[in-house]
C-alpha positions as CSV (number, residue, x, y, z in Angstrom):
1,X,76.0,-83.0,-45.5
2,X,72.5,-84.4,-46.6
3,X,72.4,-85.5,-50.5
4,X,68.8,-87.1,-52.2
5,X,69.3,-90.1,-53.9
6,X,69.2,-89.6,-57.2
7,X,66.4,-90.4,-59.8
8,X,67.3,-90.1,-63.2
9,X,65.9,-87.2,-65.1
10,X,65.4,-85.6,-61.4
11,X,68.3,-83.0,-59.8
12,X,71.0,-83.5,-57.3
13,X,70.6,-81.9,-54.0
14,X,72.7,-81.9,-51.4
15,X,73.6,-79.1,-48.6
16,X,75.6,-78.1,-45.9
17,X,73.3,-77.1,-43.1
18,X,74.9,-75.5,-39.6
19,X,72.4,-75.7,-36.8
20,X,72.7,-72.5,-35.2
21,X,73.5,-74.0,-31.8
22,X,76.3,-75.1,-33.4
23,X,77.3,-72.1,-34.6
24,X,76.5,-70.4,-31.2
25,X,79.1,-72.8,-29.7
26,X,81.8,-72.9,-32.4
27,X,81.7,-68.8,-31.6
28,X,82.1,-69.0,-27.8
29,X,85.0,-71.7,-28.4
30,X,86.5,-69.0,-30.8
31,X,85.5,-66.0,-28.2
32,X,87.0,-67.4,-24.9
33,X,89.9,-68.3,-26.3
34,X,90.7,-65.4,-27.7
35,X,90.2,-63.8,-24.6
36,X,92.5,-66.3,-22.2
37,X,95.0,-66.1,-25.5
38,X,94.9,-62.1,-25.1
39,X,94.7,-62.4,-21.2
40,X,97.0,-64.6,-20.6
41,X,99.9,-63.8,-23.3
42,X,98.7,-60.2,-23.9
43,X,101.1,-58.8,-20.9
44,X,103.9,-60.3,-22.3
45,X,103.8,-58.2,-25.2
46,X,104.0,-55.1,-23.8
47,X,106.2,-53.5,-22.9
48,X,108.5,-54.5,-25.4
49,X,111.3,-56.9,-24.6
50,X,113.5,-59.9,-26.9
51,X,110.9,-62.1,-25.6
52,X,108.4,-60.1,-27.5
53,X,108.8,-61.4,-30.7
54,X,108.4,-65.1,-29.5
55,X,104.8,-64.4,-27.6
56,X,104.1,-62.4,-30.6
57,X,104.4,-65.1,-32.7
58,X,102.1,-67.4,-30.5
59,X,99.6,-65.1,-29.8
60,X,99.0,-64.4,-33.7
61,X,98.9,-68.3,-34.4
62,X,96.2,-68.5,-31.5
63,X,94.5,-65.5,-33.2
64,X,94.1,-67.3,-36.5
65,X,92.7,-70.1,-35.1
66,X,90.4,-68.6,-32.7
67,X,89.1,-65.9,-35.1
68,X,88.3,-68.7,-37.7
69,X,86.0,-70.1,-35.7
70,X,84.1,-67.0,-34.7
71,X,84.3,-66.0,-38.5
72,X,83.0,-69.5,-39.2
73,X,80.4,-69.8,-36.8
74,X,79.1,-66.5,-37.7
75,X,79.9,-65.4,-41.2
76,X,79.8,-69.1,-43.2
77,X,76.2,-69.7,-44.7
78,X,74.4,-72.8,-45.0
79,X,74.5,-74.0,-48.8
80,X,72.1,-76.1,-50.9
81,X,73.0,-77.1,-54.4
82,X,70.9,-78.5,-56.6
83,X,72.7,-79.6,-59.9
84,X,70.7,-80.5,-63.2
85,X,72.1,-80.7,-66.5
86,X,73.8,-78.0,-68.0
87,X,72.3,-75.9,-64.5
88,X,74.1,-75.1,-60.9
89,X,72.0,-73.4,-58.6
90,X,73.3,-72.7,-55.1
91,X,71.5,-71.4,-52.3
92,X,72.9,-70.0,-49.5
93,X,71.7,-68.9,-46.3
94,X,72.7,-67.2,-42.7
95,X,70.4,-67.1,-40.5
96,X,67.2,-65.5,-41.8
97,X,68.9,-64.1,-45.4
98,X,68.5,-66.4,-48.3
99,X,70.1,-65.7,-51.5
100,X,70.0,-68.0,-54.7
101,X,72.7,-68.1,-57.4
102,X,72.3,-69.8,-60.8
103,X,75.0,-70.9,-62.4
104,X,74.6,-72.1,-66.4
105,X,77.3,-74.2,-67.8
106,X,78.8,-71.7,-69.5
107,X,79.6,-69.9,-66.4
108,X,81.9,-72.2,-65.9
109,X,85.4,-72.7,-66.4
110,X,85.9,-75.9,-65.6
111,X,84.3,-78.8,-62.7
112,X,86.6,-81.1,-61.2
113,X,86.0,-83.6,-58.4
114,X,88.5,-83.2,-55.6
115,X,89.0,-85.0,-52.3
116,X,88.0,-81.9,-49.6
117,X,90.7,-79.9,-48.2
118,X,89.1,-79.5,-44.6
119,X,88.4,-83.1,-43.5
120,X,91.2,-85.1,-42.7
121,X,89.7,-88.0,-40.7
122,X,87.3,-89.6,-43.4
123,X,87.6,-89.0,-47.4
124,X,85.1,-87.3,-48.5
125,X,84.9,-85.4,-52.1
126,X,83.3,-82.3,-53.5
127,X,82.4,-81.0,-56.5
128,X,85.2,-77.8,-57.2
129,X,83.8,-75.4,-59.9
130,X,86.1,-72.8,-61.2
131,X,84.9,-69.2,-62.4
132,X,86.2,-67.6,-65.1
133,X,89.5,-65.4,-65.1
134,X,88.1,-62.0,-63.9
135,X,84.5,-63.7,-61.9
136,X,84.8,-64.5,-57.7
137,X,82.2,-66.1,-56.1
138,X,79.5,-64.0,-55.0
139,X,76.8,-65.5,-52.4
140,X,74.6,-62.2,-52.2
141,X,74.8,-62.1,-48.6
142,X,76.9,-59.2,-47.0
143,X,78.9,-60.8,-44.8
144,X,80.2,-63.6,-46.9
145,X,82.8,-61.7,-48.9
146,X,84.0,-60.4,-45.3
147,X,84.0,-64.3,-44.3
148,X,86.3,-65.3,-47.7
149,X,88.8,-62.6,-47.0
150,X,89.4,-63.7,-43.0
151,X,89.8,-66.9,-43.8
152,X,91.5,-67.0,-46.9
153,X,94.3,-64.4,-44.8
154,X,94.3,-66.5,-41.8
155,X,95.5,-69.7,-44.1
156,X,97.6,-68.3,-46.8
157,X,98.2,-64.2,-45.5
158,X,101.3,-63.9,-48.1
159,X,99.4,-65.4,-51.3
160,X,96.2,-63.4,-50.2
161,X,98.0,-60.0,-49.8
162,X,99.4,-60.3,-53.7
163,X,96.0,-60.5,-55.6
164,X,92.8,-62.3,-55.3
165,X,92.1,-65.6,-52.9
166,X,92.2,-69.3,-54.6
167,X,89.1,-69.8,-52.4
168,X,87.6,-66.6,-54.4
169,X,87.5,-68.3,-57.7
170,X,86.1,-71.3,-56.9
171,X,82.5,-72.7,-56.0
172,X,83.2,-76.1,-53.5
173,X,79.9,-78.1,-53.0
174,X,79.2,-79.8,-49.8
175,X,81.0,-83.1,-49.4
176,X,80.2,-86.3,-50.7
177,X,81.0,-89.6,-48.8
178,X,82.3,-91.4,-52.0
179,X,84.0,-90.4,-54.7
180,X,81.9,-92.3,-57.4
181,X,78.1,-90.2,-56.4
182,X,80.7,-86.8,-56.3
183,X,81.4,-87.8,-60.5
184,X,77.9,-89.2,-61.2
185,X,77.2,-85.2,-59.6
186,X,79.6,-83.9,-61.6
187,X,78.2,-86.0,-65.2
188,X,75.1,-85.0,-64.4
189,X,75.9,-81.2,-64.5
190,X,78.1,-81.6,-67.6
191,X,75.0,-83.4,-69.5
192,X,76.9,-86.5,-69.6
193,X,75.1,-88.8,-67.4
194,X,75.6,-92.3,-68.1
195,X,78.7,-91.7,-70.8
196,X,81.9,-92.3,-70.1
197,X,84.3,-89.0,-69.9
């Protein structure tokens, strides 16, 4: 995560940048080990015996891990955001496709600050931005909506079969290190920089 420091008057940027040898080795991690997980426990699936069901249920946990990271690695774009009052404009990118989404205030449901889901070892906050009933996030690049699905299924495959993805609904910015610049981000979008809420 890189975030400007911020000059009043002046927007917020900060983005979420994957190098692509990063990617390129978060894939082969996912790759290989699907193939050792499907070389390795594959024969015990077939043909079918009461031990069936217990490799089956390894071999699918090991599938939802490993396919997250190739889906990761190849299907998450890079995102900017650059917030400005009343103004939310996101920029996403894979590879060599750019796409840029505006989002006005009124787009908006609602803007929360929340401590990020997927980092465990250090707190760090992002800006969640919900879309109205009816509105999922759209990046304008193919592959993303293919991206949302797989991973929304691969964490929450009951809740995702029975109607549209949590993750669907909602815009997450790129983490912030502390909570206070995450709600000075989040005044600054709502207009209300320097008030109290």
């Amino acid at each position: 995560m890189e975030a400007t420091p911020h000059v009043p008057d002046e927007p917020i940027v900060l983005s979420h940048i994957m190098p692509t040898p990063i990617r390129l080795i978060f894939g082969g991690f996912g790759l290989a080990g699907t193939i050792l997980l499907l070389v390795e426990l594959g024969p015990a699936l077939w043909p079918p015996s009461f031990l069936t069901l217990f490799f089956g249920v390894i071999v699918l946990g090991g599938l939802s891990v490993t396919l997250a990271f190739i889906a990761g690695s190849a299907l998450g774009p890079d995102q900017t955001w650059e917030i400005r009052p009343g103004k939310l404009t996101i920029t996403y990118q894979l590879f060599n496709r750019t796409s840029v989404k505006t989002y006005d205030l009124d787009d908006l449901e609602s803007c929360d600050v929340a401590r990020s889901q997927y980092d465990s070892d250090v707190e760090t906050y992002q800006l969640v931005c919900r879309l109205p009933i009816g509105k999922t996030v759209q990046t304008g690049l193919e592959s993303t909506p293919l991206l949302m699905a797989i991973l929304a299924f691969l964490r929450a495959p009951i809740a995702t079969s029975s109607g549209v993805s949590y993750a669907e609904t909602r815009l997450r910015s790129p983490d912030f290190s502390k909570r206070e610049e995450a709600e000075k981000a989040r005044a600054h979008l709502m207009g209300r920089e320097g008030l109290s809420d």
